[in-house]
C-alpha positions in Angstrom: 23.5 17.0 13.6 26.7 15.8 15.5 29.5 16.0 12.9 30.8 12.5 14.3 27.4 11.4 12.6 28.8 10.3 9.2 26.5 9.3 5.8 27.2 6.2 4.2 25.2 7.0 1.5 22.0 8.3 0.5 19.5 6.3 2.8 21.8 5.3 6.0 23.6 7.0 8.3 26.3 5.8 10.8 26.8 6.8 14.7 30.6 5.2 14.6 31.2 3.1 17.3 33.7 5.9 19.2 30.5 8.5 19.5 29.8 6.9 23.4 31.9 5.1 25.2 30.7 1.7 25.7 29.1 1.2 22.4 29.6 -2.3 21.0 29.2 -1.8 17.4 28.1 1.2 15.6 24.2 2.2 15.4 22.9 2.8 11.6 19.8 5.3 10.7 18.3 5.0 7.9 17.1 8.4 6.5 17.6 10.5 3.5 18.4 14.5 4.0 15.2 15.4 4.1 14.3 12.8 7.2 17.3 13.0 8.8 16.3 17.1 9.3 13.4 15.6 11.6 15.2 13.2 14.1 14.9 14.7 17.5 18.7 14.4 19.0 17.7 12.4 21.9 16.4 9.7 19.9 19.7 9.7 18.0 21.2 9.2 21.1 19.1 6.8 22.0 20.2 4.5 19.5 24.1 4.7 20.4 23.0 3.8 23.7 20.9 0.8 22.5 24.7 -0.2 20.9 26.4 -0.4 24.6 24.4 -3.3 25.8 25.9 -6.8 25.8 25.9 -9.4 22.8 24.9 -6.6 20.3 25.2 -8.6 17.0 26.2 -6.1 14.2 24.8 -2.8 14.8 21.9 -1.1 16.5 19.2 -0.1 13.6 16.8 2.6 13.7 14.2 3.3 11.0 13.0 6.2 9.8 10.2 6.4 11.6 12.7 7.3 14.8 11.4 8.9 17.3 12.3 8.9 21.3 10.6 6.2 23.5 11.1 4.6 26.8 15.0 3.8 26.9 15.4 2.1 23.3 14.5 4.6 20.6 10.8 3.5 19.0 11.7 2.7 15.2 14.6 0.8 16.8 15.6 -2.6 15.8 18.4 -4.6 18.2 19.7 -7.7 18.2 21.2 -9.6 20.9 23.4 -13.3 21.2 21.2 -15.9 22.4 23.8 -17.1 24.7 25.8 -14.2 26.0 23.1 -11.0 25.2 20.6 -9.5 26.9 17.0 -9.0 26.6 15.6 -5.7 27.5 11.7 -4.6 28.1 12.9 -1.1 27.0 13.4 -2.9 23.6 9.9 -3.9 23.1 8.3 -1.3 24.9 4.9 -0.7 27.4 1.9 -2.2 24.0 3.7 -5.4 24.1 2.5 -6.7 20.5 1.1 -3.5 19.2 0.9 -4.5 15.6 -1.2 -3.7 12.3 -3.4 -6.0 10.6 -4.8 -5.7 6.6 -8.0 -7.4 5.4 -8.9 -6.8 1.8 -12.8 -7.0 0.6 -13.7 -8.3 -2.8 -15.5 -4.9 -2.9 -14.7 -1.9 -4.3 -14.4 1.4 -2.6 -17.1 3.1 -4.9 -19.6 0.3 -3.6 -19.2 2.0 -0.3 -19.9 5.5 -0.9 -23.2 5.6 -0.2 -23.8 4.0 2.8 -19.7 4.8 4.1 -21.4 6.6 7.1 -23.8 3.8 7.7 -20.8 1.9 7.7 -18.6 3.9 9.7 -21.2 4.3 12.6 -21.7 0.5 12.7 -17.9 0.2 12.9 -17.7 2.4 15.9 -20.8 1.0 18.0 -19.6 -2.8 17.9 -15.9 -2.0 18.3 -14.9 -0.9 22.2 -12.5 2.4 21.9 -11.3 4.3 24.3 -9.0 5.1 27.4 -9.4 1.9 29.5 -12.1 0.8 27.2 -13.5 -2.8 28.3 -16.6 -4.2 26.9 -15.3 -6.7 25.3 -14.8 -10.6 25.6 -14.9 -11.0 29.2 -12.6 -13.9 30.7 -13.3 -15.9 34.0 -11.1 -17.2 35.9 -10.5 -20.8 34.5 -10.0 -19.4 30.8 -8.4 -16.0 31.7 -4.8 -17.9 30.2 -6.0 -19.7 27.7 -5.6 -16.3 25.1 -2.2 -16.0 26.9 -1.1 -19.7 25.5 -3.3 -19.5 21.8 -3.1 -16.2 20.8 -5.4 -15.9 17.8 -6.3 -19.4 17.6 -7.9 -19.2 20.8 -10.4 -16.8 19.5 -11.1 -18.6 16.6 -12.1 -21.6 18.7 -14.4 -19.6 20.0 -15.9 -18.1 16.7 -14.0 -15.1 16.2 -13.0 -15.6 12.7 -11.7 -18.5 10.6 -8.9 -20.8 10.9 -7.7 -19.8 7.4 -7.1 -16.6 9.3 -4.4 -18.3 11.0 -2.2 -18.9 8.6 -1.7 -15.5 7.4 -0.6 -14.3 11.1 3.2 -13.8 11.8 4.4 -16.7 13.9 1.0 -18.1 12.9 -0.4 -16.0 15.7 1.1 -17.4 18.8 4.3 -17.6 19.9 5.3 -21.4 21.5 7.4 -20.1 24.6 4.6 -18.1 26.1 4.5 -18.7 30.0 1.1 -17.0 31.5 2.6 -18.3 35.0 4.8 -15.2 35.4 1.8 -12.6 33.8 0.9 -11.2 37.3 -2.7 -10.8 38.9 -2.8 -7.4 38.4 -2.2 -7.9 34.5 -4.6 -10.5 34.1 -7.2 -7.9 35.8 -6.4 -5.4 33.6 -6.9 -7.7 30.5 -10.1 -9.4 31.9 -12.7 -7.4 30.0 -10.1 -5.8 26.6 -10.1 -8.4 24.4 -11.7 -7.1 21.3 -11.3 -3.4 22.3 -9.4 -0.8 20.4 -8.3 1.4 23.1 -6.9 4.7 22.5 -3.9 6.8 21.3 -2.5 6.0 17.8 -4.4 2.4 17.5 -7.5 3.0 15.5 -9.7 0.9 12.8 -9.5 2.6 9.3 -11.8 1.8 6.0 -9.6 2.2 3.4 -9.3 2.6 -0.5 -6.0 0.9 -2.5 -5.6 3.9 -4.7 -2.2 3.2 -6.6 -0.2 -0.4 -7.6 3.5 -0.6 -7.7 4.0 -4.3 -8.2 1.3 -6.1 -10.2 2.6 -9.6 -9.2 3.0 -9.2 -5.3 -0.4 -7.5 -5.3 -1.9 -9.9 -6.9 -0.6 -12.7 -4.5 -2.0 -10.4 -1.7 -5.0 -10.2 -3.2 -4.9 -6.2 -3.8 -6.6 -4.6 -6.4 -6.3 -0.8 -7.5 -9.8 0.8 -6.3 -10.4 -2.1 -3.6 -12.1 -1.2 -0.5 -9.3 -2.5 2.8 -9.4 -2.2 6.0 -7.0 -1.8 8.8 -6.6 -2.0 12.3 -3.8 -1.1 14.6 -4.0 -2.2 18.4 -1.9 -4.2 20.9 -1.8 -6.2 24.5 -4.0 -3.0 25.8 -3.8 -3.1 29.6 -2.4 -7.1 30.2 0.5 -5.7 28.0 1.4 -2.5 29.5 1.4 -4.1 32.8 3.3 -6.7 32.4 6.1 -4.2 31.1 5.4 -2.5 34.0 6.1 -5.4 36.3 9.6 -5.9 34.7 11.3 -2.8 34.3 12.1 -3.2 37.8 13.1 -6.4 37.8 15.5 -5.9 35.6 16.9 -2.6 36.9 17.8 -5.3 39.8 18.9 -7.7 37.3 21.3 -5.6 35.6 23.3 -4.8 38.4 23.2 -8.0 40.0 24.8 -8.9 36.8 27.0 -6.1 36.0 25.4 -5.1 33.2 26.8 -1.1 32.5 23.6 1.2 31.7 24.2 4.3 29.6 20.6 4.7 30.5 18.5 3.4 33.6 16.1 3.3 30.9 17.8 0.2 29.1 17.5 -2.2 31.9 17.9 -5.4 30.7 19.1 -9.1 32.0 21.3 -12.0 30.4 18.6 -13.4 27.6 19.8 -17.3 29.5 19.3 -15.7 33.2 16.6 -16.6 35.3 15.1 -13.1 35.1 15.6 -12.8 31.5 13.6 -16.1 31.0 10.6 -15.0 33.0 10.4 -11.5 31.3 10.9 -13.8 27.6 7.5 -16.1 29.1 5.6 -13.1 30.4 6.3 -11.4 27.1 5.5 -13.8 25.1 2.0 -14.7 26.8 1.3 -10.6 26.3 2.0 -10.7 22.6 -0.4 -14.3 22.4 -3.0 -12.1 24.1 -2.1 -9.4 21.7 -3.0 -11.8 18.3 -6.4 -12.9 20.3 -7.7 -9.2 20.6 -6.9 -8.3 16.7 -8.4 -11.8 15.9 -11.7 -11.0 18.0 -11.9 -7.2 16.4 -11.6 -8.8 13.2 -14.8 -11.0 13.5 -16.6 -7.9 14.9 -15.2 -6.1 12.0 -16.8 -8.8 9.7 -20.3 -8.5 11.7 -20.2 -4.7 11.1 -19.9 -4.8 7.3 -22.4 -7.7 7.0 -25.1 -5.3 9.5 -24.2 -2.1 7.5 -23.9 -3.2 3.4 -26.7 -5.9 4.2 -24.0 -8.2 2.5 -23.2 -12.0 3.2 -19.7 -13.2 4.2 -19.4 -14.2 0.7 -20.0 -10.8 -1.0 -17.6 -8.7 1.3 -15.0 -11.1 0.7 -13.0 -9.8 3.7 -9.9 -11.6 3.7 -7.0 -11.5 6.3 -3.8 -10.2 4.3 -1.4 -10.2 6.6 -1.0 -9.4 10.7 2.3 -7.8 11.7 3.8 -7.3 15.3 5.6 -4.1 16.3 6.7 -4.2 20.0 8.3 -7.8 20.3 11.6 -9.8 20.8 11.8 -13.0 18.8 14.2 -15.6 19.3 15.3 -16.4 15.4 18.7 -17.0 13.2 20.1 -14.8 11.1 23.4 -14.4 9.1 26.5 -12.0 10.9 29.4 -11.8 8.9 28.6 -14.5 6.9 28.2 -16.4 10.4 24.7 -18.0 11.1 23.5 -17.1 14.7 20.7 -17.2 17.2 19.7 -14.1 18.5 17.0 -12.4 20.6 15.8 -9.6 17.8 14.3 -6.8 19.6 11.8 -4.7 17.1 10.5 -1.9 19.0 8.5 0.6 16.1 9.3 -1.9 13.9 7.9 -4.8 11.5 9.2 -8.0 10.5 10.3 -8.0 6.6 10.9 -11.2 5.4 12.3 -11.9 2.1 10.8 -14.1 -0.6 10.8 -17.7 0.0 11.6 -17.8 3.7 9.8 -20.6 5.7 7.8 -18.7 7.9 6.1 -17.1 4.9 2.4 -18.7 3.9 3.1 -20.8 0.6 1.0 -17.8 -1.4 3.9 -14.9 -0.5 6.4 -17.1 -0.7 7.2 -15.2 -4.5 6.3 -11.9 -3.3 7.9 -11.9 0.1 6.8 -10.9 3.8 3.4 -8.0 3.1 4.9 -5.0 5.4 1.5 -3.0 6.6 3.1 0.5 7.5 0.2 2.3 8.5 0.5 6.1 8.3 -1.3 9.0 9.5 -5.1 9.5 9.3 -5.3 12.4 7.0 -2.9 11.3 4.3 -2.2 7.4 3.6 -0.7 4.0 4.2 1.4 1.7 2.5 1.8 -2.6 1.9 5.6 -2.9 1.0 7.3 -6.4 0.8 9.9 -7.4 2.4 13.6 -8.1 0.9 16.6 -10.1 0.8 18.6 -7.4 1.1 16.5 -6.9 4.1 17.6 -10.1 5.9 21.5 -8.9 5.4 21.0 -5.6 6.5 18.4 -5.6 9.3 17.4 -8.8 10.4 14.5 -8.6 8.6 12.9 -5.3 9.4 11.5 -2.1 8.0 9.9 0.8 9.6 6.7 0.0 11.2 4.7 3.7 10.9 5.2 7.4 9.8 6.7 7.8 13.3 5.8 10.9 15.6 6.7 14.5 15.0 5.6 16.1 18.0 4.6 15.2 21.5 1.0 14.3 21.9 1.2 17.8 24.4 2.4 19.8 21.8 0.2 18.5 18.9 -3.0 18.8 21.4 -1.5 22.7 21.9 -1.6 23.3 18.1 -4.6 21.6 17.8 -6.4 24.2 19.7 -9.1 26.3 18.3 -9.1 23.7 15.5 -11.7 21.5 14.7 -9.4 18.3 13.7 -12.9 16.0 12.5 -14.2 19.1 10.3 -10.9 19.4 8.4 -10.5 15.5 7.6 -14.4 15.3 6.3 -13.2 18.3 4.0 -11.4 15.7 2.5 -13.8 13.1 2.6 -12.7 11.1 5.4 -15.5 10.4 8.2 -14.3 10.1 11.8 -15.7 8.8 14.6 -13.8 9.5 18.3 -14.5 8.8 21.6 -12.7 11.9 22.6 -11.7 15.4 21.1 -8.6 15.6 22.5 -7.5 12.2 20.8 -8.4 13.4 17.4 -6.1 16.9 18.5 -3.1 14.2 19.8 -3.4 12.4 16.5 -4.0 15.2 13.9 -2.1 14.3 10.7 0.6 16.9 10.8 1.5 15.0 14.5 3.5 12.7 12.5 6.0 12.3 9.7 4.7 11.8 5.9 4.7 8.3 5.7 5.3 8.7 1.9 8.9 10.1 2.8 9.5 7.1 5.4 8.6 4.9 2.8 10.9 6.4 0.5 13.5 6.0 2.5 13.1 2.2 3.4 12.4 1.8 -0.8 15.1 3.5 -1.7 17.5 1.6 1.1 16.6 -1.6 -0.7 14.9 -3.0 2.8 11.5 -3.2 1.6 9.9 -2.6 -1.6 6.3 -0.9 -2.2 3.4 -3.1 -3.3 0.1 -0.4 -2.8 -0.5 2.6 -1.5 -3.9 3.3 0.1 -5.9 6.0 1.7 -8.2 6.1 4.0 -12.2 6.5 3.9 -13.5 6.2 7.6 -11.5 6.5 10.9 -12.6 4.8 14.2 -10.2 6.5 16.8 -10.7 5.7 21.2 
């Protein structure tokens, strides 16, 4: 690592402000030793670039999960001035609103284990997955925006869940400024037929088992017991999402220069958050993160009908609660404290979830003891984790933790080492049942292809920005 690199103590790192010239505050990384060993260089640099761009408040953060991504590192955490920074689709990346959801069954995992395969096959028929996968909720034209202004309360109105549901959604599952106007046609196509669809890559639908309990009290407000049966899905904006990054990057490479922003990377291309560009890519976002919240909202109702078909169980026996729903790939307009100083900023969270402390006002009236829940999924061999978020979080990093393991390889190099391996053997040798709709996804996603999410957790524990509430593993894996 780059001696300039310095440790501040056991969990953070500091790229000082005089690494790249440009940089407007320092970047900070948390990792320990034996994470810090991982970080690929170009995702260190990365986050020093992140630091040049206008209205930084503070520092540039990056997670432990680091890894490189398009222009802003993904486990990267950036906050901008509302009035004088930028706001950058770099930042939030291509699955606008990727984000992880947790619903906990009044079942326990033993109560599945006979008819887990049962279960696990009903799972994969009623849930779309795959590259491109449609098959879902198909839109016409005169409701094709209305996800895009609701989010998830669109698809409850439409019987996709309960409106209970709603209130355990960050931002209540729809953001206010969303503007479907500048979503272009060619998004809206590509959305048309994805909502309630899985897709592919590292989103996937996981029955899981809470096998350990660290804090009795938060647990119990979450409505986690040791040897529950979970599940969780991780999925985004799909193909609306990706697009309507798409759309933007250029605009703002033309926005940048018009407004004299300095790039250390073309990658970071980004426009004044008050600018006429900045504002349209804000609305655009905004509507793709709405659309985001309706697609987990409609899986989870087909998750629902899936358990009921399978166990021959009522809604009241399964018991399949909404715990929490976290976004990943956002910017949110919200205050926080700089040096001392109470300011509104444009937080970028790219790889990252929202950790807010006890008692903040977002929080439903249930957390508001335990704090923000903090889903960190990991990898599909091994195990994930609920944390909690902090007030220690809210000084440090707006509110954020990491948001994954975070990737180890390339999804070329992990399909190389895959080969001549039989990924879906070697996870049943441990009991876990997968169902893919492709091979090569199972090679691209094999366990050792990421981080151990117990050592990222470890990390954001020991830094004091989250704290762990259960740990589970998983028991069936739906992957596109």
């Amino acid at each position: 690592m780059d001696p300039r690199i310095k440790r501040l103590d056991a969990f953070r790192l500091e790229i000082p402000p005089g690494y790249k010239q440009g940089m407007n505050g320092p970047a900070i990384v948390y990792a320990d030793e034996a994470v810090a060993a991982l970080i690929e260089p170009e995702a260190l640099e990365q986050a020093a670039n992140t630091a040049t761009l206008p209205g930084l408040a503070g520092a540039a953060l990056a997670m432990p999960d680091i890894h490189t991504g398009y222009g802003f590192p993904i486990g990267g955490v950036a906050a901008f001035d509302a009035r004088d920074g930028v706001i950058s689709p770099g930042g939030v990346g291509y699955d606008i609103n990727c984000g992880v959801r947790l619903l906990a069954s009044s079942l326990e995992a033993k109560d599945l284990a006979a008819g887990l395969e049962k279960l696990a096959s009903a799972l994969y028929a009623r849930v779309p997955a795959g590259v491109g996968a449609g098959g879902g909720i198909r839109l016409g034209k005169r409701d094709r925006e209305a996800p895009l202004l609701k989010g998830a309360a669109w698809a409850v109105e439409r019987g996709f869940g309960r409106p209970e549901d709603l209130r355990r959604i960050e931002s209540g599952g729809a953001l206010p400024g969303a503007d479907p106007g500048e979503v272009s046609g060619r998004a809206l196509e590509r959305g048309r037929d994805q909502l309630g669809t899985l897709g592919s890559g590292n989103h996937f639908l996981e029955v899981q088992e809470v096998t350990d309990v660290y804090d009795e009290a938060a647990a119990r407000a979450y409505g986690l017991f040791k040897g529950q049966a979970a599940v969780m899905l991780h999925t985004g904006s799909r193909g609306l999402g990706h697009q309507v990054c798409t759309d933007f990057i250029e605009v703002m490479r033309r926005a940048a220069a018009r407004y004299g922003i300095p790039l250390a990377d073309q990658q970071l291309a980004a426009a004044p958050f008050r600018s006429t560009e900045g504002q349209r890519y804000f609305g655009a976002m905004q509507a793709a993160a709405n659309y985001a919240w309706a697609n987990r909202q409609a899986l989870t109702a087909l998750v629902r009908e899936a358990f009921e078909a399978a166990l021959g169980l009522g809604e009241a026996a399964l018991g399949l609660r909404l715990v929490y729903d976290v976004a990943h790939n956002i910017a949110k307009f919200e205050e926080h404290k700089v040096d001392g100083e109470a300011r509104k900023l444009i937080v970028h969270r790219k790889g990252a979830t929202r950790a807010f402390a006890p008692g903040h006002p977002e929080l439903p009236a249930a957390y508001a003891a335990a704090g923000q829940p903090v889903i960190i999924p990991g990898d599909m061999g091994r195990c994930s984790y609920v944390l909690a978020g902090t007030a220690r979080a809210m000084k440090e990093t707006f509110g954020s933790a990491c948001h994954g393991a975070g990737r180890l390889m390339s999804r070329h190099e992990a399909v190389r080492r895959a080969r001549g391996r039989r990924i879906a053997d070697e996870l049943a040798a441990k009991g876990i049942i997968v169902f893919s709709s492709g091979r090569e996804t199972l090679s691209e996603e094999m366990p050792e292809a990421y981080k151990d999410v117990d050592a990222v957790v470890g990390v954001v524990a020991g830094a004091g920005i989250a704290r762990r509430v259960a740990r589970l593993r998983p028991l069936a894996v739906i992957k596109g």
